[in-house]
C-alpha positions as CSV (number, residue, x, y, z in Angstrom):
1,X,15.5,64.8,-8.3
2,X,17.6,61.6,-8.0
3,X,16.6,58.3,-10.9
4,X,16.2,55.4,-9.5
5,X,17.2,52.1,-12.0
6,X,14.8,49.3,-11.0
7,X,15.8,45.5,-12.2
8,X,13.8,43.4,-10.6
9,X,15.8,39.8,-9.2
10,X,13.2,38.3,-11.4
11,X,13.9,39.6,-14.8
12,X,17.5,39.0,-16.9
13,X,19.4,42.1,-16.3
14,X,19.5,44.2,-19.1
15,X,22.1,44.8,-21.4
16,X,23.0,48.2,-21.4
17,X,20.0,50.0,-20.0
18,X,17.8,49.2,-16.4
19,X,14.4,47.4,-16.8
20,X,13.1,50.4,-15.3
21,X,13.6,53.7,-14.2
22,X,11.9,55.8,-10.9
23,X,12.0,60.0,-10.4
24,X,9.8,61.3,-7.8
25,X,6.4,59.4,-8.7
26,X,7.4,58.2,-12.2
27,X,8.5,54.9,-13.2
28,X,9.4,54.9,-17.2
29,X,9.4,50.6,-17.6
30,X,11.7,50.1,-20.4
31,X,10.7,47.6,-23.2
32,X,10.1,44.1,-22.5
33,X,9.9,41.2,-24.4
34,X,8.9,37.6,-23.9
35,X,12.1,36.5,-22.2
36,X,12.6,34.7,-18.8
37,X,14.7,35.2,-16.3
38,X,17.3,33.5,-17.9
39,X,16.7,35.6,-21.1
40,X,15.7,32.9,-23.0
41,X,12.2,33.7,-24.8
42,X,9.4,31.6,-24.0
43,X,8.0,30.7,-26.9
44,X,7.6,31.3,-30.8
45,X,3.8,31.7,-30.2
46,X,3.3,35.3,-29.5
47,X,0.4,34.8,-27.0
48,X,2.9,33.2,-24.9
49,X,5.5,36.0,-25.7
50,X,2.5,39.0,-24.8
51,X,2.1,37.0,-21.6
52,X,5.6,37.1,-20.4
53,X,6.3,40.2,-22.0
54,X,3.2,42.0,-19.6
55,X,4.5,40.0,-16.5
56,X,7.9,41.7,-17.1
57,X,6.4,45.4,-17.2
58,X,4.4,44.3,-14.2
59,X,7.3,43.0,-12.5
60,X,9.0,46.2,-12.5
61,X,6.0,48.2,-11.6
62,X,5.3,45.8,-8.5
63,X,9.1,46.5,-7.9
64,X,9.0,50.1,-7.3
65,X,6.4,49.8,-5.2
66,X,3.3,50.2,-7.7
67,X,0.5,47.9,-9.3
68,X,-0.8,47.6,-12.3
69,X,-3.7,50.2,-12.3
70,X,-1.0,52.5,-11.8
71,X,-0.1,52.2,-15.2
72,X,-0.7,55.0,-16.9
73,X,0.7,54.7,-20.3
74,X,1.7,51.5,-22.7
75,X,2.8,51.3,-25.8
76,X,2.9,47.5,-27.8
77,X,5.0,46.7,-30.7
78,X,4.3,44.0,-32.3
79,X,6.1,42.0,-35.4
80,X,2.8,41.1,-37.1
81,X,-0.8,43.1,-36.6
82,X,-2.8,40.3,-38.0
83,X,-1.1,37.4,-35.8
84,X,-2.1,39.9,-33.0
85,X,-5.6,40.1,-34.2
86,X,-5.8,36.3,-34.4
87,X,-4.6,35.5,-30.8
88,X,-6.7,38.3,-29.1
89,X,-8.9,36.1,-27.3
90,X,-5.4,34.6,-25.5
91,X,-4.2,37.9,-25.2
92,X,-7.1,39.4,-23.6
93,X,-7.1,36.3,-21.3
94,X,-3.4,37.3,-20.6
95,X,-4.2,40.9,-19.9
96,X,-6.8,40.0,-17.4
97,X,-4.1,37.8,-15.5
98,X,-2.0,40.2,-14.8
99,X,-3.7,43.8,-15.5
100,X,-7.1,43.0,-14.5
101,X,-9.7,45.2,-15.6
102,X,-7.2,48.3,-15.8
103,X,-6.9,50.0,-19.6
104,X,-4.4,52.6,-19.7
105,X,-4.0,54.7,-22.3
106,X,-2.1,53.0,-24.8
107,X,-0.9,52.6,-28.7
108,X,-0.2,49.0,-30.5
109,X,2.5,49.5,-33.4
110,X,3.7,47.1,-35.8
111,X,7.1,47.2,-36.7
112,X,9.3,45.5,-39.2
113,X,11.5,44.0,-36.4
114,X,12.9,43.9,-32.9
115,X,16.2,44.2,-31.8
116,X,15.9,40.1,-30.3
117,X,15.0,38.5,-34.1
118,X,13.0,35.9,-32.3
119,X,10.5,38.3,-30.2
120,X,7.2,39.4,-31.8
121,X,5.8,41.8,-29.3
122,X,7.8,44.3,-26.9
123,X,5.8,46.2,-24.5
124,X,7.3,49.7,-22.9
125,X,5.2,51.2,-20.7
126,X,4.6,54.4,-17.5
127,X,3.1,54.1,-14.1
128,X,2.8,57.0,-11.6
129,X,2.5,56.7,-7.8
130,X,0.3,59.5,-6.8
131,X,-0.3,58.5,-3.3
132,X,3.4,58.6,-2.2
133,X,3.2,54.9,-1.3
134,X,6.5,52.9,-0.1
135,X,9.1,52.6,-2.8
136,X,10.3,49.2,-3.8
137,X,13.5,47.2,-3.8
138,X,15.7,48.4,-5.8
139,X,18.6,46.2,-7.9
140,X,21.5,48.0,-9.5
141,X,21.1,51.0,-8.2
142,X,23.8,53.8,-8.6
């Protein structure tokens, strides 16, 4: 089974490892943080950073061919738990935007830090295609 990379044109290339990966009807979404396309992040606020952080991971879902409720995994690291807890009703209202009513399984971890020192939230995530739908387009591939 050949692995696809996936970088979608609207996400700053990674540096050292592909957005996202694709075998067969798995697509491993590496960790994304609140940066745009220009990897510059967003914002300080991490609302703002959760927001652009999920419409990265959804990015490269929708670029292999998927949609969100075929996420089936997430994990969400996060900087600080309780300036999480406090913006959850921004959060939620972020979710809905771009995951709609979809809840895959999931974990939220906080850690001491993330590799960017100015992101507070990184999201990794897996979808799975099990209706063999059309594959997306690719960037970078091998």
């Amino acid at each position: 089974m050949s692995v696809r990379t996936i970088n979608p044109l609207g996400l700053a290339p990674g540096r050292g490892y592909a957005n996202g990966a694709q075998a067969g009807g798995i697509v491993a979404i590496a960790g994304q943080i609140g940066w745009d396309q220009a990897g510059r992040m967003v914002s300080d606020d991490m609302g703002a950073q959760f927001e652009q952080a999920l419409a990265n991971v959804v990015a490269v879902v929708r670029s292999a061919g998927l949609g969100p409720s075929d996420v089936l995994q997430m994990r969400i690291y996060v900087t600080d738990k309780r300036e999480y807890a406090a913006r959850s009703k921004d959060i939620g209202a972020a979710w809905r935007r771009h995951m709609g009513r979809h809840y895959p399984a999931m974990a939220l971890v906080q850690v001491a830090a993330l590799l960017e020192d100015a992101a507070k939230v990184e999201i990794e995530a897996l979808a799975v295609d099990g209706g063999g739908r059309r594959r997306g387009p690719f960037r970078g591939q091998p």
